[in-house]
C-alpha positions, 0 to 999 in steps of 0.5 A, a space after each residue: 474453484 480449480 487450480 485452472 480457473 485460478 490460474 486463468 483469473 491471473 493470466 488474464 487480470 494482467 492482460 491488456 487484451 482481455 482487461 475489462 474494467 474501464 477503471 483508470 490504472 495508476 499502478 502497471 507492473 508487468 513482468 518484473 524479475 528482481 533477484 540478490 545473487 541466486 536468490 531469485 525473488 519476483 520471477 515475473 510479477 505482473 499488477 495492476 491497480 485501479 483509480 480507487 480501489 483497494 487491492 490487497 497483495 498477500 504472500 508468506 513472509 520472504 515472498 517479495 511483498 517489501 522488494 516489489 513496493 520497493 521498487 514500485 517507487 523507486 527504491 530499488 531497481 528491478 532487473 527486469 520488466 516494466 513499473 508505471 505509477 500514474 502514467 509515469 514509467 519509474 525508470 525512466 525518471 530523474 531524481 527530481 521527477 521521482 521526488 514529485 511523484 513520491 509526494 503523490 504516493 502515501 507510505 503507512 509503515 509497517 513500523 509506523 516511522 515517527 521520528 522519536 524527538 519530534 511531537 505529533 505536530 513536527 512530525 505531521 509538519 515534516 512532509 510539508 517542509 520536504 515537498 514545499 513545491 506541492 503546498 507552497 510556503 504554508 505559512 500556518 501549519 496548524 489548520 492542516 495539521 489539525 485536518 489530519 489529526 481529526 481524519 484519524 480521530 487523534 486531534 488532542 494528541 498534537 503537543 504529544 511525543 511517540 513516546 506517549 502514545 500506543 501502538 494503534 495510536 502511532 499507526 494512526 499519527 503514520 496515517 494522518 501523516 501521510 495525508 497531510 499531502 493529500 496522496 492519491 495513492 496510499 501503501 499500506 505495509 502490514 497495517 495490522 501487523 503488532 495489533 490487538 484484534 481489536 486496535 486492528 479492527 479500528 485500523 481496517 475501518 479508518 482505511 476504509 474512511 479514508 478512501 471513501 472520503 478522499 477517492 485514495 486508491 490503496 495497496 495494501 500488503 498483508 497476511 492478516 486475514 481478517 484484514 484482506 476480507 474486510 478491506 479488499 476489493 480484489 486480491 492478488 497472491 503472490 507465490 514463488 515470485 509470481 502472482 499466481 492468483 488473483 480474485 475476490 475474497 470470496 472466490 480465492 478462500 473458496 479455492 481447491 488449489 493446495 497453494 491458494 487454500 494454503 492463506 486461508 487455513 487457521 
């Protein structure tokens, strides 16, 4: 592939003129700049997410991968562009609104994010407490608890402390976690990040299940390789602040641009 058909299947994935795929968008960013000071980092980003898939978003560290999901969901205001999720515009939201949204919105952490004092069960049961208005007073949290708990594989480490568990099974309590609320759309920040090969490998396949069984359309933020060629259906590069590709695996790792080769080379 040239550096000119890679840059045309950039150009014209976020073009709503030329946008082919009849796939619902839940996820429009368009032309967003976010800089600290004279340290520019996003110089124009352009996405789009479809109902359904997972995209991986891939970029050298320091490239803006964390500030973009930041101010995907409201965290952090871009001083520039446009961000929707779900037909709602994020900058145009009260806190209120942005809250509601958020509970449709799964985070995996790169960290995992278990709260230390809490067991499995508390932890699970935290996001019930925090979006009442989604569930209702759930009176019995068990056969909820226990629903994501089998989802990941993990059902008998309910009474457990994070203390107690591995690293993958952290990751996979962070999963299960996010699911209690039956998001529809998951952020998997580096899933595999800290992983052994094959804990790794065990986390690729349960985002996989994942989506298959409940419809979640997922972005997934990596620079593990091996992750972005088993789990996405369409890839975006981002360099230099911008989403300077944009294709399948196939298509970018078969790349002559020195920029795209680059993320391939071991």
């Amino acid at each position: 592939m040239t550096n000119e058909q890679v840059r045309y299947m950039s150009e014209n994935s976020t073009s709503k003129s030329n946008d082919t795929d009849e796939r619902k968008v839940v996820i429009l960013i368009r032309d967003v700049h976010k800089s600290f000071g004279e340290n520019l980092v996003l110089k124009g980003f352009h996405m789009k997410l479809y109902e359904g898939e997972n995209l991986v978003v891939m970029g050298k560290s320091g490239s803006g991968k964390s500030v973009m999901i930041k101010c995907l969901v409201g965290l952090m205001t871009s001083d520039s562009g446009y961000i929707e999720v779900m037909g709602k515009e994020i900058a145009r939201l009260d806190r209120q609104t942005l809250d509601e949204l958020r509970s449709d919105i799964g985070f995996l952490f790169q960290g995992s994010a278990l709260y230390d004092s809490m067991t499995v069960r508390e932890n699970l049961e935290f996001p019930m407490r925090r979006h009442k208005e989604k569930l209702g007073i759930v009176q019995d949290t068990t056969p909820l608890v226990i629903e994501a708990l089998e989802n990941v594989g993990l059902a008998h480490t309910m009474n457990l402390m994070p203390a107690e568990l591995s690293g993958g099974m952290k990751r996979r309590i962070a999963l299960a976690r996010t699911l209690i609320l039956k998001p529809k759309i998951i952020l998997y920040d580096e899933p595999t990040s800290g992983l052994d090969p094959i804990t790794a490998k065990e986390i690729i396949e349960l985002m996989r299940s994942i989506q298959q069984k409940y419809g979640t359309s997922s972005l997934i933020i990596t620079h593990d390789v091996d992750c972005a060629r088993v789990i996405s259906e369409r890839m975006i590069l981002l360099v230099d602040g911008v989403n300077y590709a944009e294709g399948s695996y196939a298509e970018l790792s078969a790349s002559t641009d020195p920029k795209v080769e680059a993320f391939f080379k071991k």
